[in-house]
C-alpha positions as CSV (number, residue, x, y, z in Angstrom):
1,X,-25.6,-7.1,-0.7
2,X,-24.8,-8.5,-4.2
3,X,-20.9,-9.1,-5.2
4,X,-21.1,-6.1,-7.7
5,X,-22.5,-3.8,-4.5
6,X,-19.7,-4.4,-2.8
7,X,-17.3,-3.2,-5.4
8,X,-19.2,0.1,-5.6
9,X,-19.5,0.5,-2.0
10,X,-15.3,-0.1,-1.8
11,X,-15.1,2.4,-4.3
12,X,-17.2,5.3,-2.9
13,X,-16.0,4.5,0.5
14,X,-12.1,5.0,-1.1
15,X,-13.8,8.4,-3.0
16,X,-14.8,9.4,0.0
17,X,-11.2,9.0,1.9
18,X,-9.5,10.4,-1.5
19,X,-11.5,14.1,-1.4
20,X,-10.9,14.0,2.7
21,X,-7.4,13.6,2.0
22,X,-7.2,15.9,-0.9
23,X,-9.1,18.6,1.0
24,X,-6.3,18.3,3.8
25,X,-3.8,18.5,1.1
26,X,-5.3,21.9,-0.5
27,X,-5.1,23.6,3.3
28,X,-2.3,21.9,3.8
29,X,-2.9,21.1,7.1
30,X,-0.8,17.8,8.2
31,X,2.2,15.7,6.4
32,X,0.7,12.4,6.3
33,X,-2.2,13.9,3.5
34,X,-0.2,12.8,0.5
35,X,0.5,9.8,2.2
36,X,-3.1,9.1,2.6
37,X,-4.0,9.9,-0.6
38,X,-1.5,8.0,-1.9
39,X,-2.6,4.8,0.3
40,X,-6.0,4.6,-1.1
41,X,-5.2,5.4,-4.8
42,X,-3.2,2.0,-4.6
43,X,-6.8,0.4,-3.1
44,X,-8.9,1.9,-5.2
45,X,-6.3,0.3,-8.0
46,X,-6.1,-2.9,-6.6
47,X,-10.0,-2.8,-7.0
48,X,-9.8,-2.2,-10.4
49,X,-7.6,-4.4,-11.8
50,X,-9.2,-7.2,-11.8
51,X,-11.9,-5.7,-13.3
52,X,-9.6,-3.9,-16.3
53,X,-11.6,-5.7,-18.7
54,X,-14.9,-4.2,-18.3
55,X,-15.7,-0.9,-19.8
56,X,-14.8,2.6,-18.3
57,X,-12.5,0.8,-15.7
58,X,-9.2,1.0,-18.0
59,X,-9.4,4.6,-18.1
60,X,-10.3,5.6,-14.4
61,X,-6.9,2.6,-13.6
62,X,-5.0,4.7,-16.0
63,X,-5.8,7.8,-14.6
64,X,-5.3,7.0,-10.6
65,X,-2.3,6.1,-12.3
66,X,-1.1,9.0,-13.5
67,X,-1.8,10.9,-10.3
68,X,0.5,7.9,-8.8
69,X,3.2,9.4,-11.1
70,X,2.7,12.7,-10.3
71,X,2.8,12.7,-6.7
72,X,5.5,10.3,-6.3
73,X,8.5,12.7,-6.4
74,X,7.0,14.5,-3.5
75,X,6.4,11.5,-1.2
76,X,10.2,10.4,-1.6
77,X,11.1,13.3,-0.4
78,X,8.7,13.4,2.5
79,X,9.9,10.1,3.4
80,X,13.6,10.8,2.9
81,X,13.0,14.0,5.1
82,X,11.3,11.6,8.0
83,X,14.4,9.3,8.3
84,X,17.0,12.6,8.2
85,X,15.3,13.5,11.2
86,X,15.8,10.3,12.6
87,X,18.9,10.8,12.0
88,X,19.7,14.1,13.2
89,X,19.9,16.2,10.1
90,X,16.6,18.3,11.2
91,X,18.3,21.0,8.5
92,X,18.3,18.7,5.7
93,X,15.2,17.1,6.5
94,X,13.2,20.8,6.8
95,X,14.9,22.0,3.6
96,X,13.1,18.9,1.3
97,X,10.3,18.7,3.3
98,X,9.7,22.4,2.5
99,X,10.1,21.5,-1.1
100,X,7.4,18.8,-1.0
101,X,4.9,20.6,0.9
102,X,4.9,23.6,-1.9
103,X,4.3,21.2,-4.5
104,X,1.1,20.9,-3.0
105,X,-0.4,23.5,-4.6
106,X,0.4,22.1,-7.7
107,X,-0.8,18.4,-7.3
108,X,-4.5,19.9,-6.1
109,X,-4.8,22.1,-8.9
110,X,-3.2,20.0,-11.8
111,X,-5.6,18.4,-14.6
112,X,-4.3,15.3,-13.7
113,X,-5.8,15.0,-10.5
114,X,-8.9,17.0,-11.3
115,X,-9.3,14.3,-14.9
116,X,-9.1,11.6,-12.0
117,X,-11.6,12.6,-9.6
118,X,-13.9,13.4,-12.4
119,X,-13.8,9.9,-13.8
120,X,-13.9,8.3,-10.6
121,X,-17.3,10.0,-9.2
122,X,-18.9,8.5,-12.8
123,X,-17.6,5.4,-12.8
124,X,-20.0,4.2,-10.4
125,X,-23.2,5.0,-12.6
126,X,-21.2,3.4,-15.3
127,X,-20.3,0.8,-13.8
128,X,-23.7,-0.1,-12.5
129,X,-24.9,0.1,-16.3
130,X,-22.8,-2.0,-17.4
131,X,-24.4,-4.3,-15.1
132,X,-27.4,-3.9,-16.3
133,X,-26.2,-4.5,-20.0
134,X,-25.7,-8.0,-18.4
135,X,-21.5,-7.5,-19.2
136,X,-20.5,-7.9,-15.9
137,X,-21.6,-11.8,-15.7
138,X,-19.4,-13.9,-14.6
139,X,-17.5,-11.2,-12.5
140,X,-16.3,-13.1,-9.3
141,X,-15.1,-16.0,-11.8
142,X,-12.9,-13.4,-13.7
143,X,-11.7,-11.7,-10.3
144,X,-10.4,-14.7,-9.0
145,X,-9.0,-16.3,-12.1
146,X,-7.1,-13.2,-12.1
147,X,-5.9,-13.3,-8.5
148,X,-4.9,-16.7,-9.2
149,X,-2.6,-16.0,-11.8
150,X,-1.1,-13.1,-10.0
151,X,-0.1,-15.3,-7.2
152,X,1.2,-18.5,-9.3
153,X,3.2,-15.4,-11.1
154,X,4.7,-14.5,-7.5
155,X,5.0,-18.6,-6.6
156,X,7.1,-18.3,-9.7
157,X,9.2,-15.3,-8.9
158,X,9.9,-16.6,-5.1
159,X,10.9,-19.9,-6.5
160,X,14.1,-18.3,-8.8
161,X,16.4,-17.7,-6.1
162,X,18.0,-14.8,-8.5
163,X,14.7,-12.7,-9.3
164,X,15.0,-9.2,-9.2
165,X,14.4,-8.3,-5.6
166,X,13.0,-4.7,-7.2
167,X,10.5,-6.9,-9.5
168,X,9.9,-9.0,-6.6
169,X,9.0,-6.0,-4.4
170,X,6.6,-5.0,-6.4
171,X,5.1,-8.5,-7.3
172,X,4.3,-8.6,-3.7
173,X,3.2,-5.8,-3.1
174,X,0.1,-6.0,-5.7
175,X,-0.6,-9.3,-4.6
176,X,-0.9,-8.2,-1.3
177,X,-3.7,-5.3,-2.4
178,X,-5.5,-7.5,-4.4
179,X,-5.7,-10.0,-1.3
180,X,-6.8,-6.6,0.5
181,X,-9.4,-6.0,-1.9
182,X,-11.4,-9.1,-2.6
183,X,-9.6,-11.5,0.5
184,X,-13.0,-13.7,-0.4
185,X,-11.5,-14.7,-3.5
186,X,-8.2,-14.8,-2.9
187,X,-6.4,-18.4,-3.3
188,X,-3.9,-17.4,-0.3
189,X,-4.8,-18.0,3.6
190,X,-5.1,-15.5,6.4
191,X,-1.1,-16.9,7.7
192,X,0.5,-16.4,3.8
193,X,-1.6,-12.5,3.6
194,X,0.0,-12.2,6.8
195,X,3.5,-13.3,5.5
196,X,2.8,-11.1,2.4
197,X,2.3,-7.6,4.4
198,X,5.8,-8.7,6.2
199,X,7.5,-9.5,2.8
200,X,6.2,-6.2,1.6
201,X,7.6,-4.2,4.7
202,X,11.3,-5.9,4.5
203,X,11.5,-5.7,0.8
204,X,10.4,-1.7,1.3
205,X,12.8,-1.1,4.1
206,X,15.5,-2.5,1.9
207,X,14.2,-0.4,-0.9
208,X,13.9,2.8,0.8
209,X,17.8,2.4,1.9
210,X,19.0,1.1,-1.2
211,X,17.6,4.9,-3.1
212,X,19.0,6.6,0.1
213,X,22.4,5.2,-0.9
214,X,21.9,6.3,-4.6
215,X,20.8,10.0,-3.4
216,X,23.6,10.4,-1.1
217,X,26.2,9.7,-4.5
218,X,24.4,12.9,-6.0
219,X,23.6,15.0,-3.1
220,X,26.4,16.4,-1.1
221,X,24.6,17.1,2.1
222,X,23.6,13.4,2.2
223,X,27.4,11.7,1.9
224,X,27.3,11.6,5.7
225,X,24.7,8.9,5.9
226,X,25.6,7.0,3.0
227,X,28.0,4.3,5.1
228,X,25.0,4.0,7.4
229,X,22.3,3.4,4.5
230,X,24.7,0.8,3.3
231,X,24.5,-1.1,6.3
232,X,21.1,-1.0,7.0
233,X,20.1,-2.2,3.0
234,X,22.4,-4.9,3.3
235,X,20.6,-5.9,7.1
236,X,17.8,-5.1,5.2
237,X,18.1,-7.1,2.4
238,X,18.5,-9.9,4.8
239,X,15.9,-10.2,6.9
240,X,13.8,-9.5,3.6
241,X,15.4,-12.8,2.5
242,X,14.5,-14.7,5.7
243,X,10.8,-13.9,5.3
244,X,11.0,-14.0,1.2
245,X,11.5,-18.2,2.3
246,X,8.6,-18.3,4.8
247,X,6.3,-17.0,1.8
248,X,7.7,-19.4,-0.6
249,X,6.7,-22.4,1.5
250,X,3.7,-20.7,2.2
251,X,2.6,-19.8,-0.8
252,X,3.7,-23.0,-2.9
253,X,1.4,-24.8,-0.2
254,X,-1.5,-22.5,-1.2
255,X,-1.3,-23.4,-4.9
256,X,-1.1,-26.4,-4.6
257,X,-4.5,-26.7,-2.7
């Protein structure tokens, strides 16, 4: 199978588990649909942007991420109504859970994610054509030149002891998709893509608790968590910053091969 094969294959394969989970969202027929959805629109991204340059892929990136936008308020809620069960509050949780499953109906229906599917199931044939044009030579050279700045970028970012940790979180995380995507020209091992998926769970558990903590200053029914949200960002926060050094060391030793 050629290199640009493989890209298409990725990319039907991710179509194919984007309708599945869009289908389950339209009958709404289990919680984790969004989720799923949402899970392989960030790999089908990651596949793309690397190729941004090339034409047609732009506007299919642009459009997964404008579906990203849209179904994001949703998700937050399905997650904050996860840890309120957790926690006890089954009323709270049911009462935004409730919300974000009758926003469903929406998010299936909406231009947005109609636009999106539409480009994606031609972008293959385009894609493919553009091949044939000869404007896709040089492709792996350009995908990994590409990953390689990405990770000297997050060398960088670990390496400033006073980056943004929200920056950093997301630096991390699209490293970590791109590694995903084309692992065979990534400059990182198999121990630092490990270390990268840990990074990217501490960092998003601190995350999740430090929003918590902002929601429970505007939403009344919250305030009784808010002590507990505190803690468990700031032992959060920690941890994240006990793996955040393994990765440096990790990652400095990888650019430097």
């Amino acid at each position: 199978m050629s290199f640009v094969d493989s890209i298409v294959v990725q990319a039907l394969s991710l179509e194919t588990a984007l309708f599945h989970a869009y289908a389950r969202m339209e009958a709404n027929t289990d919680e984790e649909a969004l989720h799923d959805l949402r899970i392989n629109l960030r790999r089908l991204r990651s596949l793309l942007r690397p190729l941004r340059a090339f034409d047609g892929v732009a506007l299919l990136d642009a459009a997964a991420a404008e579906v990203g936008s849209l179904t994001t308020p949703a998700r937050d809620l399905e997650v904050l109504a996860a840890e309120l069960v957790r926690q006890g509050l089954r009323q709270q949780a049911n009462a935004r859970q409730a919300i974000a499953r009758s926003s469903y109906a929406a998010i299936v229906e909406s231009s947005t994610l109609n636009q999106f599917f539409a480009r994606l199931d031609a972008w293959p044939s385009d894609f493919r054509e553009a091949e044939r044009l000869g404007q896709l030579r040089r492709i792996k050279q350009r995908i990994a030149k590409r990953l390689l700045k990405q990770v000297v970028q997050l060398n960088a970012a670990l390496a400033d002891p006073h980056h943004d940790r929200h920056e950093l979180r997301l630096l991390t995380k699209s490293a970590r998709y791109a590694t995903d995507a084309y692992p065979q020209l990534s400059p990182i091992s198999v121990e630092t893509a490990t270390s990268l998926k840990r990074v990217q769970s501490a960092l998003g558990d601190w995350h999740d608790h430090f929003q918590w903590c902002l929601k429970s200053q505007q939403e009344n029914d919250l305030m009784p968590l808010q002590q507990h949200w505190q803690v468990a960002a700031e032992a959060a926060l920690r941890n994240a910053e006990v793996e955040l050094l393994q990765l440096s060391e990790l990652l400095g030793n990888d650019v430097q091969a």
